[in-house]
N, C-alpha and C positions, 0 to 999 in steps of 0.2 A: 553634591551636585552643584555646579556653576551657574549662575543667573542666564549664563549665553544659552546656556542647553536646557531652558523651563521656558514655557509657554503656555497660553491660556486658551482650551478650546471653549466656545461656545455654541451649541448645539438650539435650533429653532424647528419646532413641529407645529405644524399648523396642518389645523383640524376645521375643515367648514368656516374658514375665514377667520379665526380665533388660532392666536399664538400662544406655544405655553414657550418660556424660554427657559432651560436648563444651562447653568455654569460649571463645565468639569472644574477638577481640583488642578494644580499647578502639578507636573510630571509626567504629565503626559508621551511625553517625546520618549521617556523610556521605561514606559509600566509594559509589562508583559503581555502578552497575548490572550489572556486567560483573565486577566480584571475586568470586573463585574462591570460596567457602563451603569449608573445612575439610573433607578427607576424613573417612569414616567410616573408622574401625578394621576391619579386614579380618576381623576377629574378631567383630566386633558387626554384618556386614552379612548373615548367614543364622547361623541356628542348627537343628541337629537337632531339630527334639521330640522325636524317639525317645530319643532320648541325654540328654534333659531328666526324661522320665517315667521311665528307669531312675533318675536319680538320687534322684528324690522317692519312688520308690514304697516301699512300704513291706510289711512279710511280711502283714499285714492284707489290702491290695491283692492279692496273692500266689495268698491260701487262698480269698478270695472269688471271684477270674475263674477257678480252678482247679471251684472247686463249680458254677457257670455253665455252664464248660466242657464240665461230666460232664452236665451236666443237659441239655442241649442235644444233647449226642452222644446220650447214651441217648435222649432221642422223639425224635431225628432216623433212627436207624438198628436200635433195639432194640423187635421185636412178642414176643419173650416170650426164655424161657433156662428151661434146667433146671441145677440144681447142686445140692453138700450143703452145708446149713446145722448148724451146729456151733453150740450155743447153749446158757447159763447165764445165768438171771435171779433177780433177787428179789422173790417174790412173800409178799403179806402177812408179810411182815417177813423171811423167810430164803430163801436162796440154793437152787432148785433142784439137780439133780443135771445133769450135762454131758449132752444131750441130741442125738441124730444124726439127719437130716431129709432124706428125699430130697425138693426140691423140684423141682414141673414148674410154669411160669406163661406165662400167656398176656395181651399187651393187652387184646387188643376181642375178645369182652368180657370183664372183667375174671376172669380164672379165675387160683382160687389149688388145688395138690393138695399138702399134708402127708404121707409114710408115715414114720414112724417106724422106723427101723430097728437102732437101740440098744435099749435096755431102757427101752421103752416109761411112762409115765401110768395114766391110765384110759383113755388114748382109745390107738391105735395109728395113723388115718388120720383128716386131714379135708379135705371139699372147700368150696370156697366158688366159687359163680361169680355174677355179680353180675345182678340182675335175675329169677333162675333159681325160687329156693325161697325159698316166704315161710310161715309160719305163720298163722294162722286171724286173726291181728290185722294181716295185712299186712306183721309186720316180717320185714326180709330176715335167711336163717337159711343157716347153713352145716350139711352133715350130718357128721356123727361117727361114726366106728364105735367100739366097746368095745374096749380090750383085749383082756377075760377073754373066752377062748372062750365060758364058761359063760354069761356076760351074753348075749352073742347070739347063746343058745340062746331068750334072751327078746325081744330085739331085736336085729336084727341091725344098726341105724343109727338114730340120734337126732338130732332136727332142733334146731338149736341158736341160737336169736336171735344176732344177731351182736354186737349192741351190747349184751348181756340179763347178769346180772351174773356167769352161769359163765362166760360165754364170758371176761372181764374176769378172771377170778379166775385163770383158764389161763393169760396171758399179758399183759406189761404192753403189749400195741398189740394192737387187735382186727383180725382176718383182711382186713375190709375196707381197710387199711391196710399189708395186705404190699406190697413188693414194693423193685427198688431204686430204681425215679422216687419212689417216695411217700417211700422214706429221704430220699433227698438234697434233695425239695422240701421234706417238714420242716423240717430241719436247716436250709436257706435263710432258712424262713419264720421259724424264731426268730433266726435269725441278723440278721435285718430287725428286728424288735420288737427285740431286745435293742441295739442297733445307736442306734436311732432312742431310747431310753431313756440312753445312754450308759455300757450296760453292758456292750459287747458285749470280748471280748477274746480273738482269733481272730488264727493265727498257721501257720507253716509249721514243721513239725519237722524233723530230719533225715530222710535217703529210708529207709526201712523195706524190710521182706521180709516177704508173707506166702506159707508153701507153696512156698517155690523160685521166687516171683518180686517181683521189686521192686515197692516200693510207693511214693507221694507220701503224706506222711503232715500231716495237721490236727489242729489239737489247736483247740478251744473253752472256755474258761472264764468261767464265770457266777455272781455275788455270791449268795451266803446272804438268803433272808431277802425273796427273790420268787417270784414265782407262776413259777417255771425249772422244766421237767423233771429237769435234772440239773445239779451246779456245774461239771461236765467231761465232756466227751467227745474220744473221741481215735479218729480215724476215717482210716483205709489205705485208698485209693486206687488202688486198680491202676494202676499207670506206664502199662501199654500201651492197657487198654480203658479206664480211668474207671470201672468199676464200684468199687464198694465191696467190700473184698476184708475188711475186719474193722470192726468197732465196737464202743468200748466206754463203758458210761459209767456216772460215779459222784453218789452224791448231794453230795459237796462236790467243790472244787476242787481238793485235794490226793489226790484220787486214793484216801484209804481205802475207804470204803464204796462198792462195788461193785452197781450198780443193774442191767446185764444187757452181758452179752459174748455177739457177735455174728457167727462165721467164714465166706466164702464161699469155697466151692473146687472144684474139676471144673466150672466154670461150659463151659456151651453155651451159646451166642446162635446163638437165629431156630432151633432145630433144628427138626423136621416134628413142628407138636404137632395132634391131634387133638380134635375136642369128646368121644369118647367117651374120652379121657384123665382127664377129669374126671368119671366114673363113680366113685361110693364102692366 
């Protein structure tokens, strides 16, 4: 046979992203119709994809189906919870005092109730149910009661814009925004913008403990110098439920300056809540 009339096939199977390459022999051009074609590699004829995506995935991958996860279980199975909220923020530039909150909430319709039960603000209780109380301009308003006895001796509840700038000045997330689906669809939503920007930098820490129970724990970090809420947050997961068991987060990404710490504990889900719960 003539060198002119011999050529070299090579044959490429790619399987789930993975190539095996097979070299036929030289003669191709005139082996019969009936020759055996070269086994595949026993190796190269099924591959796992499971076994494929563990390898590539990455702690990114990890923290993001982990937040999904939570978010999906919570409006698949969670219409309200009560628990205490344990909370320190920084408002107009300094660090409130540690603050203790008996919370009761409800889905549909959105009802949030505050009591304070530490050493109270100006305010000691507020309710917000959404739809419910609006003010003479129509905007939606949450009532407050006073502290000081003495004040509601003059009133004994104040209707409070919700979006209006005390309410803002009280706390850095307005009432209309409590709750844990509205945490962790935030924290999603920037996690998307910052992501789709190329700045997102999101990660799985070691498993945490808050309150005597384990936690899954995320940490987020975000560049100086954007329109970010915060440069870090570092957010506990309850191992068992997916609720959000802590949250903290600072104005840069090393974790100094401290913008609001956020603890959930004695949580109840679904317990029997009532509309007159939400009486101030």
């Amino acid at each position: 046979m003539s060198m002119s009339t011999r050529r070299d096939a090579t044959h490429f199977l790619t399987v789930s992203g993975f190539a095996c390459v097979t070299a036929l022999s030289p003669g191709c051009a005139t082996a019969k119709a009936e020759t055996k074609r070269p086994s595949i590699p026993e190796q190269c004829r099924e591959v796992d994809t499971r076994s494929i995506r563990d390898v590539i995935r990455t702690p990114t991958d990890d923290a993001v189906e982990l937040i999904d996860q939570a978010i999906a279980r919570y409006n698949k199975s969670i219409r309200g919870y009560r628990c205490t909220l344990t909370r320190q923020e920084r408002l107009r530039g300094r660090l409130t005092s540690v603050q203790t909150i008996d919370v009761t909430y409800r889905e549909s319709p959105k009802s949030v109730r505050l009591v304070w039960t530490g050493k109270p603000g100006k305010v000691d209780r507020v309710v917000y149910v959404a739809g419910r109380d609006r003010n003479r301009k129509g905007e939606p308003c949450a009532l407050v009661r006073p502290a000081s006895a003495l004040v509601r001796l003059v009133a004994s509840e104040v209707s409070v814009p919700v979006h209006g700038r005390k309410a803002r000045q009280a706390s850095r997330h307005t009432i209309d925004e409590f709750g844990f689906g509205e945490l962790l669809t935030r924290i999603r939503k920037l996690n998307c913008q910052a992501e789709h920007r190329g700045d997102l930098d999101l990660t799985m820490l070691a498993d945490g403990q808050i309150d005597g129970r384990p936690t899954k724990v995320i940490r987020r970090r975000l560049p100086p110098g954007r329109d970010y809420p915060d440069g870090l947050l570092i957010m506990h997961l309850d191992a068992q439920t997916l609720l959000p068991a802590h949250v903290e987060t600072y104005a840069d990404r090393d974790g100094r300056h401290l913008l609001g710490r956020y603890t959930f504990t004695n949580v109840r889900m679904n317990p029997p809540i009532r509309s007159s719960d939400f009486d101030l």
